[in-house]
Structure formats: C-alpha cells, structure tokens
PDB file of N, CA, C and O in Angstrom:
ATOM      1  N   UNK A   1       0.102   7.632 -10.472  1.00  0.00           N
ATOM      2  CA  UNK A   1       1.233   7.187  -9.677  1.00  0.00           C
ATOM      3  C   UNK A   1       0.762   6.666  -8.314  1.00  0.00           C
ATOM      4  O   UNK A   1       1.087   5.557  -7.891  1.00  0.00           O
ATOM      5  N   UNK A   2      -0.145   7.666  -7.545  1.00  0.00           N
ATOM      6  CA  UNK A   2      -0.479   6.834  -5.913  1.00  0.00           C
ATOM      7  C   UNK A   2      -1.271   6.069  -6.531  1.00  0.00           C
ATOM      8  O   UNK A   2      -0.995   5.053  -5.894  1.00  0.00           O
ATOM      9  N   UNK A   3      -2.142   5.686  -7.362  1.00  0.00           N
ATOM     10  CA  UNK A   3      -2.859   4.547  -7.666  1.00  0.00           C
ATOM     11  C   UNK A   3      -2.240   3.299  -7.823  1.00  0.00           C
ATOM     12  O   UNK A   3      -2.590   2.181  -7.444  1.00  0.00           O
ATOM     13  N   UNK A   4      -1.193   3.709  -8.490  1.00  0.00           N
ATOM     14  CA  UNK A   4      -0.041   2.530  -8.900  1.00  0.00           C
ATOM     15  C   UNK A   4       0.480   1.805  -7.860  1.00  0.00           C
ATOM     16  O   UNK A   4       0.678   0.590  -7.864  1.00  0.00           O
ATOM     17  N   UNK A   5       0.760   2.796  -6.713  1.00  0.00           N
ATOM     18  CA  UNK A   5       1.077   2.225  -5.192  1.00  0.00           C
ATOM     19  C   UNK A   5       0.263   1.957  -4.546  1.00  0.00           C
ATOM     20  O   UNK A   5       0.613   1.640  -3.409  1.00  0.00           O
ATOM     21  N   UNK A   6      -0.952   1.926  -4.788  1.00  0.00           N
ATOM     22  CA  UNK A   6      -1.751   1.326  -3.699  1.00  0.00           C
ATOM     23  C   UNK A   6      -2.512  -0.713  -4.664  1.00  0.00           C
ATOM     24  O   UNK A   6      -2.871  -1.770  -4.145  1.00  0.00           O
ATOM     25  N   UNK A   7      -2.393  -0.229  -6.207  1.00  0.00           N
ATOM     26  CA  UNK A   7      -2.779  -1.518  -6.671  1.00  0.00           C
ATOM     27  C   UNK A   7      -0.941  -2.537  -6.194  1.00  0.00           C
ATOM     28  O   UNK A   7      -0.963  -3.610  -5.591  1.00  0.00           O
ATOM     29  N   UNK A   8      -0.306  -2.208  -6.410  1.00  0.00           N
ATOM     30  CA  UNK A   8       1.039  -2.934  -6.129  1.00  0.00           C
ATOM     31  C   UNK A   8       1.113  -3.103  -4.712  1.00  0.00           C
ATOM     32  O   UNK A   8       1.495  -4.253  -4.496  1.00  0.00           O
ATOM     33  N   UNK A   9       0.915  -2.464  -3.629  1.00  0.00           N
ATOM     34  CA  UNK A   9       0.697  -2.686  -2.693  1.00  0.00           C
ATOM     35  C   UNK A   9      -0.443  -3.757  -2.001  1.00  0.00           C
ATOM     36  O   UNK A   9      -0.102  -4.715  -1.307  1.00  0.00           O
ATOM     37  N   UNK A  10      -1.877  -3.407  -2.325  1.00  0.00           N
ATOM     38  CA  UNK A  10      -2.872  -4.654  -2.613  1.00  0.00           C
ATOM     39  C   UNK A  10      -2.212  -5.895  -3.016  1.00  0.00           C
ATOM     40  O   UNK A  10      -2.220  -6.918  -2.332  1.00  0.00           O
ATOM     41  N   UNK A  11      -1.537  -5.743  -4.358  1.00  0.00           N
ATOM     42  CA  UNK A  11      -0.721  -7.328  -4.577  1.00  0.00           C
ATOM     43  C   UNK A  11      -0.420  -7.976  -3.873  1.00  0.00           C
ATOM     44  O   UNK A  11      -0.879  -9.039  -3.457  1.00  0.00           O
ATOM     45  N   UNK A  12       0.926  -7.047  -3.503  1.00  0.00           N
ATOM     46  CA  UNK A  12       2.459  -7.827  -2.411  1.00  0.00           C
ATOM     47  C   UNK A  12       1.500  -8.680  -1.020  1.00  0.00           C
ATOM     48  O   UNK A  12       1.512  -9.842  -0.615  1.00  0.00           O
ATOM     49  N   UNK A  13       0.517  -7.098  -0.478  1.00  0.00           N
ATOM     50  CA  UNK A  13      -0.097  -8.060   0.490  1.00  0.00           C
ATOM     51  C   UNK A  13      -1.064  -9.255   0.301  1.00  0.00           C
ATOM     52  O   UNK A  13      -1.216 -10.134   1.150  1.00  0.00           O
ATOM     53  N   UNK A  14      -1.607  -9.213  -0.710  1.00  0.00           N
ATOM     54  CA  UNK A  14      -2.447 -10.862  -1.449  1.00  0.00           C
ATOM     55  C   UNK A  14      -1.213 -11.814  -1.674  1.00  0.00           C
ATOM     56  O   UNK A  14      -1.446 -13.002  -1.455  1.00  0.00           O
ATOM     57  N   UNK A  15      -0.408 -11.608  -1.928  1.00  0.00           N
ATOM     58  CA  UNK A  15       1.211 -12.868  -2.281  1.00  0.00           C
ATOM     59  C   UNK A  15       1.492 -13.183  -0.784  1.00  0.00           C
ATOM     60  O   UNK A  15       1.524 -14.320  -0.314  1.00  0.00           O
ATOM     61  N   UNK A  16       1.713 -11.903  -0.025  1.00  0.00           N
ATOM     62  CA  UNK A  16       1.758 -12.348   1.601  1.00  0.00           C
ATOM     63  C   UNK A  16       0.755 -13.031   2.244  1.00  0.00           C
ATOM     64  O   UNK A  16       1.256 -13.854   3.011  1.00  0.00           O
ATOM     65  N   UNK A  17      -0.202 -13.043   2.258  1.00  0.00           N
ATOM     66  CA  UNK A  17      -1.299 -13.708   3.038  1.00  0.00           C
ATOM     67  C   UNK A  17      -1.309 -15.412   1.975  1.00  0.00           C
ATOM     68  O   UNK A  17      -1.514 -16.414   2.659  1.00  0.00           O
ATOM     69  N   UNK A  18      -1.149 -15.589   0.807  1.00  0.00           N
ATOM     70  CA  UNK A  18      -0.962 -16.904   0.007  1.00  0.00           C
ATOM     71  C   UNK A  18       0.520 -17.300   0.155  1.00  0.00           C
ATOM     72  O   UNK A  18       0.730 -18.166  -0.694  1.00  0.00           O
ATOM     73  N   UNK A  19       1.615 -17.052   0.845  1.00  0.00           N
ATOM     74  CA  UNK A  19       2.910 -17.138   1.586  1.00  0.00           C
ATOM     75  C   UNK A  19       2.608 -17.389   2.650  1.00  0.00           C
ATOM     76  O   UNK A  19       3.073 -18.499   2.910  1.00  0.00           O
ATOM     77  N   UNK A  20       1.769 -16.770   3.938  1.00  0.00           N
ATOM     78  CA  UNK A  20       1.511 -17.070   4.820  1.00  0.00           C
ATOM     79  C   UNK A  20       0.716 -18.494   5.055  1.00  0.00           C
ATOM     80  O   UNK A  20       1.105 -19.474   5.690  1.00  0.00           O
ATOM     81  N   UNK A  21      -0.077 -18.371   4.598  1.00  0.00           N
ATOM     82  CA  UNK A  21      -0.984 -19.963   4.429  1.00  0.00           C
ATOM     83  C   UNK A  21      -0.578 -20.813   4.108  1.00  0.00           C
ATOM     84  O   UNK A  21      -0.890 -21.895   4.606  1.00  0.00           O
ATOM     85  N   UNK A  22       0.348 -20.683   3.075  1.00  0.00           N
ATOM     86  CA  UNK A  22       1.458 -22.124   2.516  1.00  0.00           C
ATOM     87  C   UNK A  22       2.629 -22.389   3.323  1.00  0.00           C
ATOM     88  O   UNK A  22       3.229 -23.453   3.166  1.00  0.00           O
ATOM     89  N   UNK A  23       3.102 -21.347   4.353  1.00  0.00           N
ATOM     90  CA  UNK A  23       3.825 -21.744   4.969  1.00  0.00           C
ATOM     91  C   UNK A  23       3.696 -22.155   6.787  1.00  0.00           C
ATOM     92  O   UNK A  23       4.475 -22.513   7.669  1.00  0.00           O
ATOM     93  N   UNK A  24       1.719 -21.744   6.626  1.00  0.00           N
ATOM     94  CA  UNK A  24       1.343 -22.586   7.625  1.00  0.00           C
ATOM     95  C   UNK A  24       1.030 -24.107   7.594  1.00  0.00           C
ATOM     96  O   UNK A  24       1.281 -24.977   8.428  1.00  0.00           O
ATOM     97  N   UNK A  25       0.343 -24.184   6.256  1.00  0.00           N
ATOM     98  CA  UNK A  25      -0.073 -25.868   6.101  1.00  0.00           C
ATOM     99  C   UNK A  25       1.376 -26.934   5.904  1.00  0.00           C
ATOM    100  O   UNK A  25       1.301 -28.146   6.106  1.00  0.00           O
ATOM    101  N   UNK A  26       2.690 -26.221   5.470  1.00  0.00           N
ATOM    102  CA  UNK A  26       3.323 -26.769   5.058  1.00  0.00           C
ATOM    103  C   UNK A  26       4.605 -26.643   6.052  1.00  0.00           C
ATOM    104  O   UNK A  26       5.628 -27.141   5.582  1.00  0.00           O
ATOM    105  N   UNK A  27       4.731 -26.050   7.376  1.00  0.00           N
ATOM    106  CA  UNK A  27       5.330 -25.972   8.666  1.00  0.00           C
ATOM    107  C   UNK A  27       6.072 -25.534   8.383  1.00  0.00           C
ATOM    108  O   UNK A  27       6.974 -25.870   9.150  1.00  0.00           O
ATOM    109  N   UNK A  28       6.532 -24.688   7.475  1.00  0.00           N
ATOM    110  CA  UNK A  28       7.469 -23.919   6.659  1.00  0.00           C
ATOM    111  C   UNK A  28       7.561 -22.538   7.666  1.00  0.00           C
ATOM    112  O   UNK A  28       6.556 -21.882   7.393  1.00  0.00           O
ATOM    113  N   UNK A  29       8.323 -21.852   8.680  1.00  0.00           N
ATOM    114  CA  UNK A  29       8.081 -21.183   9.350  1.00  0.00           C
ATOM    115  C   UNK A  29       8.777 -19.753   8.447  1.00  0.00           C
ATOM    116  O   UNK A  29       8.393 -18.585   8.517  1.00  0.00           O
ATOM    117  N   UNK A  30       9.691 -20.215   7.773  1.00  0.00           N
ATOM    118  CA  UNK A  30      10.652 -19.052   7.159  1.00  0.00           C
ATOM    119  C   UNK A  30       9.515 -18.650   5.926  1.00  0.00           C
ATOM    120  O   UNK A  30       9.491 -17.520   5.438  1.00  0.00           O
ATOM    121  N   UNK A  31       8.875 -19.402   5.633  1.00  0.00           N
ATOM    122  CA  UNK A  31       7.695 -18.708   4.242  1.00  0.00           C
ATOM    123  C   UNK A  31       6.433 -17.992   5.569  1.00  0.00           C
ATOM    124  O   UNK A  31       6.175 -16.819   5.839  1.00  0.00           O
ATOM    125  N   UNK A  32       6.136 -18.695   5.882  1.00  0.00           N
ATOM    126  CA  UNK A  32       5.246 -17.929   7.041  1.00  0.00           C
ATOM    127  C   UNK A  32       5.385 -16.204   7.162  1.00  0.00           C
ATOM    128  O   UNK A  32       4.662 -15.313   6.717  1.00  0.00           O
ATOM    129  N   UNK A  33       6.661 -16.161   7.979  1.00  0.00           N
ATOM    130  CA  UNK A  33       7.206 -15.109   8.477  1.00  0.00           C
ATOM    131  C   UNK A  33       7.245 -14.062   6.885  1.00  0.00           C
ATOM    132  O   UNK A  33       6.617 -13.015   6.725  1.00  0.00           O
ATOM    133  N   UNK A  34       8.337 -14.856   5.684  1.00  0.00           N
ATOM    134  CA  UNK A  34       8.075 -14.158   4.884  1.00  0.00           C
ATOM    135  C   UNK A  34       6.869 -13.948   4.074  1.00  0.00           C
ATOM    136  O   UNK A  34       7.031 -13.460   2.955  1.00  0.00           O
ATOM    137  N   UNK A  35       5.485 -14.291   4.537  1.00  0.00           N
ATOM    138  CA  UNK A  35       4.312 -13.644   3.956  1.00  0.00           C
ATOM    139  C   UNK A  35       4.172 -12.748   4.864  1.00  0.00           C
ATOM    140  O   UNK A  35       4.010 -11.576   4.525  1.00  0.00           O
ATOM    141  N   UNK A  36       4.214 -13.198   6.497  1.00  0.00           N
ATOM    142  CA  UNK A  36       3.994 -11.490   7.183  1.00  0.00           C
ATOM    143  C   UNK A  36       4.470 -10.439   6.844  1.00  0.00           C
ATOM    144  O   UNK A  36       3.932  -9.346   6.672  1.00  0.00           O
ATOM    145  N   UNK A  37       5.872 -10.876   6.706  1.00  0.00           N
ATOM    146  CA  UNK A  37       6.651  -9.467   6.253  1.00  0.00           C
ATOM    147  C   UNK A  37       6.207  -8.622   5.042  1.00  0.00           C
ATOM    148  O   UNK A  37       6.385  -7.406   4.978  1.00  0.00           O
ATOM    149  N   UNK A  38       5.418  -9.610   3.775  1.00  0.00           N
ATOM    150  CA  UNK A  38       5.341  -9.071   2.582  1.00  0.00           C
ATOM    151  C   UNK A  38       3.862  -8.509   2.409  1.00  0.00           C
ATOM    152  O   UNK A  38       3.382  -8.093   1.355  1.00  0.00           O
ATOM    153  N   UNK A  39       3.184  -8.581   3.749  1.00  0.00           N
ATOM    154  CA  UNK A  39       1.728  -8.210   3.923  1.00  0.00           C
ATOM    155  C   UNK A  39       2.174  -6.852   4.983  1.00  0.00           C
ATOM    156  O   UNK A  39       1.205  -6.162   5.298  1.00  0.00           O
ATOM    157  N   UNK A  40       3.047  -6.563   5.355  1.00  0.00           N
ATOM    158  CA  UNK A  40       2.949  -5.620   5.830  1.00  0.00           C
ATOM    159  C   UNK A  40       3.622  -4.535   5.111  1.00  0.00           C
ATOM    160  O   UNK A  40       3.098  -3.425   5.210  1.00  0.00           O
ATOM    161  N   UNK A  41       4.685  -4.647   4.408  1.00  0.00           N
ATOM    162  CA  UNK A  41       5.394  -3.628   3.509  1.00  0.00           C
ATOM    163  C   UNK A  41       4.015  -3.776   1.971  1.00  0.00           C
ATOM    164  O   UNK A  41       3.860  -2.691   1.410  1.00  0.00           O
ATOM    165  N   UNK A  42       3.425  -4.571   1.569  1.00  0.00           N
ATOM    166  CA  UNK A  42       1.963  -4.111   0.979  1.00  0.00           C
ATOM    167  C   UNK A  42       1.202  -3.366   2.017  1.00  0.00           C
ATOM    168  O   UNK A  42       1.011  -2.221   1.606  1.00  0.00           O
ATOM    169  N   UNK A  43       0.858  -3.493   2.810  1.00  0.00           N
ATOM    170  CA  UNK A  43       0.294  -2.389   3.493  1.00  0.00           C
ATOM    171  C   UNK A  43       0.534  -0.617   3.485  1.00  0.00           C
ATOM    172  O   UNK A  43      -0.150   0.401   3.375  1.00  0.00           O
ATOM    173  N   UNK A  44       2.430  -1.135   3.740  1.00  0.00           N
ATOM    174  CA  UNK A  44       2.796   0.740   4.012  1.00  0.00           C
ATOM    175  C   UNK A  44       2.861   1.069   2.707  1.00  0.00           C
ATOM    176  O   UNK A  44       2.709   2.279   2.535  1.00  0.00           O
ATOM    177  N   UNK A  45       3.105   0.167   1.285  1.00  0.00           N
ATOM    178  CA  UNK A  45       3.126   0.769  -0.061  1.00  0.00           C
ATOM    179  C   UNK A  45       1.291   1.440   0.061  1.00  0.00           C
ATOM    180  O   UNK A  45       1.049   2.627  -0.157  1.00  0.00           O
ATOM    181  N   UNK A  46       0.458   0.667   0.345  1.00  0.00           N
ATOM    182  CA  UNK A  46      -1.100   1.197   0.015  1.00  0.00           C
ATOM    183  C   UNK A  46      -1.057   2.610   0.587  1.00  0.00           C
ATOM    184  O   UNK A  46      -1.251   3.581  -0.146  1.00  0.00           O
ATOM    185  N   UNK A  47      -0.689   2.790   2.492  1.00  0.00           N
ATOM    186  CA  UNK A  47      -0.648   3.874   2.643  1.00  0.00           C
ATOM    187  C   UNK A  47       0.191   4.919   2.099  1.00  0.00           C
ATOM    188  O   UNK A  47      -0.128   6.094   2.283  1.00  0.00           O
ATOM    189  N   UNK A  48       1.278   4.600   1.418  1.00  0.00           N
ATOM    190  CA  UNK A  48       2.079   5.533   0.942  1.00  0.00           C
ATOM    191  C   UNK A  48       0.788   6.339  -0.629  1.00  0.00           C
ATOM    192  O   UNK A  48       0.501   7.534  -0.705  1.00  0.00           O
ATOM    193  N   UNK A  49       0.366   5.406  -1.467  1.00  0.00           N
ATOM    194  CA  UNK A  49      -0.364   5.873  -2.105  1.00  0.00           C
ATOM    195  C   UNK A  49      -1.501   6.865  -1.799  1.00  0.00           C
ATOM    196  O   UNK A  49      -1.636   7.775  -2.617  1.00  0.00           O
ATOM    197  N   UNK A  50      -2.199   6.836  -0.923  1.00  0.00           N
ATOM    198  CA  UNK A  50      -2.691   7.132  -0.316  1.00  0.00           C
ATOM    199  C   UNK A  50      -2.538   8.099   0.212  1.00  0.00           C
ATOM    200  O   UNK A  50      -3.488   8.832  -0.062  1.00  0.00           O
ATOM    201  N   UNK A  51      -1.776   8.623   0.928  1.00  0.00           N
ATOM    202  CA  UNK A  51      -0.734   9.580   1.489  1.00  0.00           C
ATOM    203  C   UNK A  51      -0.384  10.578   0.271  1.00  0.00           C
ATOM    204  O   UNK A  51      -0.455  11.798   0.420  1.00  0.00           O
ATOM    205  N   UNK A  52      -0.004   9.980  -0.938  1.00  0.00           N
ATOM    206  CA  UNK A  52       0.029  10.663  -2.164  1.00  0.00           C
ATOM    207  C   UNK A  52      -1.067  11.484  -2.581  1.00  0.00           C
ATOM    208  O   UNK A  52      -1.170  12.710  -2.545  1.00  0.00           O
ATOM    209  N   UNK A  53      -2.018  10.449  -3.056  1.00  0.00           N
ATOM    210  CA  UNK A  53      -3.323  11.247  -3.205  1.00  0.00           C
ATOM    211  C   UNK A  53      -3.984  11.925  -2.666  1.00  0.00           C
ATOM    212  O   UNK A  53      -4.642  12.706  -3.354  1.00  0.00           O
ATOM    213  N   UNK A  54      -4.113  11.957  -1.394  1.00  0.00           N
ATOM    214  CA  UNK A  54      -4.424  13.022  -0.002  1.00  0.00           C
ATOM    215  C   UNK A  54      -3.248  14.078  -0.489  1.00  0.00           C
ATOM    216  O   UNK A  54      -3.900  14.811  -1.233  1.00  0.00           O
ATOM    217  N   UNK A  55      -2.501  14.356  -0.495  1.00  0.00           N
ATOM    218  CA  UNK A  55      -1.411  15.275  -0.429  1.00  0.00           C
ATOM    219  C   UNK A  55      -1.689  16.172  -2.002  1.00  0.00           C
ATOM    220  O   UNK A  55      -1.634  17.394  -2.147  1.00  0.00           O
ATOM    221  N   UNK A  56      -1.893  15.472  -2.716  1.00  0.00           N
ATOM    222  CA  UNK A  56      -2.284  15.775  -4.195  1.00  0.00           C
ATOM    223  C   UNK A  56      -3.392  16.556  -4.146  1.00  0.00           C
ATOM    224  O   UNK A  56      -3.177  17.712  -4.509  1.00  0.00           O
ATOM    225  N   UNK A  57      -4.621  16.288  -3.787  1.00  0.00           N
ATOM    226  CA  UNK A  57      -5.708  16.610  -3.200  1.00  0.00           C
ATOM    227  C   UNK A  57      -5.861  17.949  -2.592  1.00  0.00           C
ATOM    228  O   UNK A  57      -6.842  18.684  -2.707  1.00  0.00           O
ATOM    229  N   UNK A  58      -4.714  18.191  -1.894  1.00  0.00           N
ATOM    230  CA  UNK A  58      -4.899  19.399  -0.875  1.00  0.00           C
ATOM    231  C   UNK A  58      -4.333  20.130  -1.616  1.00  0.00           C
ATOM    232  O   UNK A  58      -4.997  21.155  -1.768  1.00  0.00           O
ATOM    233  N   UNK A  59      -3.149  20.133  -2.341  1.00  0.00           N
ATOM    234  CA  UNK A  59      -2.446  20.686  -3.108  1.00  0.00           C
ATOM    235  C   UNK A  59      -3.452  21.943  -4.056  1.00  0.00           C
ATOM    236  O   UNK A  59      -3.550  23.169  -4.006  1.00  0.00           O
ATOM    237  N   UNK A  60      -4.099  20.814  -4.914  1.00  0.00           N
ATOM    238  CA  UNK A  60      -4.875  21.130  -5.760  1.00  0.00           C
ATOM    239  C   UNK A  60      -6.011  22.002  -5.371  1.00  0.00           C
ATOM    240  O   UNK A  60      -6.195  23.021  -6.038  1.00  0.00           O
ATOM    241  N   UNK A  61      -6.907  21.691  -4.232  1.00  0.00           N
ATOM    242  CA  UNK A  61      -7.725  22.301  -3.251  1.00  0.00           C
ATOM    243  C   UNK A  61      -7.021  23.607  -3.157  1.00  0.00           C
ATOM    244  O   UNK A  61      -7.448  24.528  -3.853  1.00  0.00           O
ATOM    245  N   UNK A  62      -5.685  23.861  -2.149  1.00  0.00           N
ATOM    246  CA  UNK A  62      -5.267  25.365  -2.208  1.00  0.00           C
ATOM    247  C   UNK A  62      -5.040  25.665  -3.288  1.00  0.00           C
ATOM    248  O   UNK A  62      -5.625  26.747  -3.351  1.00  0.00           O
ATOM    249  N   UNK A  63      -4.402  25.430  -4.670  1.00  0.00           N
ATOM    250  CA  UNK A  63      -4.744  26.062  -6.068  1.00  0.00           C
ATOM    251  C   UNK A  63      -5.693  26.760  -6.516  1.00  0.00           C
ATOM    252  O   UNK A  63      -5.713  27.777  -7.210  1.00  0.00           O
ATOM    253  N   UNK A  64      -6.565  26.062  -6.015  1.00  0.00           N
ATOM    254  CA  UNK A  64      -7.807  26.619  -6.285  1.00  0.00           C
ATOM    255  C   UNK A  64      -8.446  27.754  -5.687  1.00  0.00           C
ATOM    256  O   UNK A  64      -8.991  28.731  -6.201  1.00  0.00           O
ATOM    257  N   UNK A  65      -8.203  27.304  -4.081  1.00  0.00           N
ATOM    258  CA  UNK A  65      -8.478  28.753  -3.541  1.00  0.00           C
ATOM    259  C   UNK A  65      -7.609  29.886  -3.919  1.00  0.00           C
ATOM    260  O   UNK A  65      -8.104  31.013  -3.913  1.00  0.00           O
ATOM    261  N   UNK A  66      -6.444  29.728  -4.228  1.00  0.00           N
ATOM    262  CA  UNK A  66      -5.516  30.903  -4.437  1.00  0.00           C
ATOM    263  C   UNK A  66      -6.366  31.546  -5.862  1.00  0.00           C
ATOM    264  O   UNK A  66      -6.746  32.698  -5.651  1.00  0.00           O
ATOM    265  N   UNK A  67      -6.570  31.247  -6.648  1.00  0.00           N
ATOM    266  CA  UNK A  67      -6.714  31.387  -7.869  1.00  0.00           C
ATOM    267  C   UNK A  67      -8.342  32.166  -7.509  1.00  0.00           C
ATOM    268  O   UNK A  67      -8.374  33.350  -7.847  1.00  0.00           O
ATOM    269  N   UNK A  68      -9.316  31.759  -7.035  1.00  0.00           N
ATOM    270  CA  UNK A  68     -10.292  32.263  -6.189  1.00  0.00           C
ATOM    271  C   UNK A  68     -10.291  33.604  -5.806  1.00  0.00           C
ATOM    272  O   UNK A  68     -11.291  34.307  -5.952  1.00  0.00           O
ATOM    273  N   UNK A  69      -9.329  33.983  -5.364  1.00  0.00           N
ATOM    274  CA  UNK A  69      -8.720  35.142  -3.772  1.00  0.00           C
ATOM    275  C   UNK A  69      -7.596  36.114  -4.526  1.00  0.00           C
ATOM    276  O   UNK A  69      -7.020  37.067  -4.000  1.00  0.00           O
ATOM    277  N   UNK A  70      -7.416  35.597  -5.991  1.00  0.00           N
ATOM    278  CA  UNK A  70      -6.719  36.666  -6.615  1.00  0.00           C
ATOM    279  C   UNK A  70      -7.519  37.435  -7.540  1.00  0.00           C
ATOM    280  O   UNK A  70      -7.023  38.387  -8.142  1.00  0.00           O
TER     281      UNK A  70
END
C-alpha cells in the first residue's frame, strides 16, 4: 500500500513537470500552474507513503520488542 503511494505519487509528479514544460513552451500559463500544482500533490502522495512505511516499520520494531520482554 505505501509503495503504491509513493509509485503514484512519482507519476502525478513526472505528468506535472511534462504539464509544466508544455505549458511553458506553449505560453499556456493555466497548464503551467496546473503541472505545479500536480508536482506538488505527487510529492505529498510520495511523502504520505513514506510516512506509511516509517510508521509500519516502528510498529513492527515495537512488536518485536514486546514479544522479546515477555
């Protein structure tokens, strides 16, 4: 699942930065803007994954110690 959000996230922001460029060469200011926008919500999807797997991580980590300590 956080893997899933961080490859979908990678995407959106690769579609944003190829939005951004086409709507620089092409003076298109409203595609512009909407590649920034879609490179930055790919961004917070990556960290959200991320955020997942860290969280998953620790989870699992104290499991372990508990299980350890009993």
């Amino acid at each position: 699942m956080a893997e899933g959000k961080k490859i979908r996230g990678k995407a959106q922001e690769a579609m944003g930065k190829a939005k951004e460029k086409t709507g620089k060469a092409t003076g298109r200011d409203d595609l512009r803007l909407k590649g920034a926008g879609d490179q930055m919500a790919g961004k917070a999807k990556q960290a959200a994954g991320e955020a997942t797997r860290n969280a998953k991580a620790t989870k699992d980590e104290a499991k372990g110690k508990m299980r350890r300590h009993t």
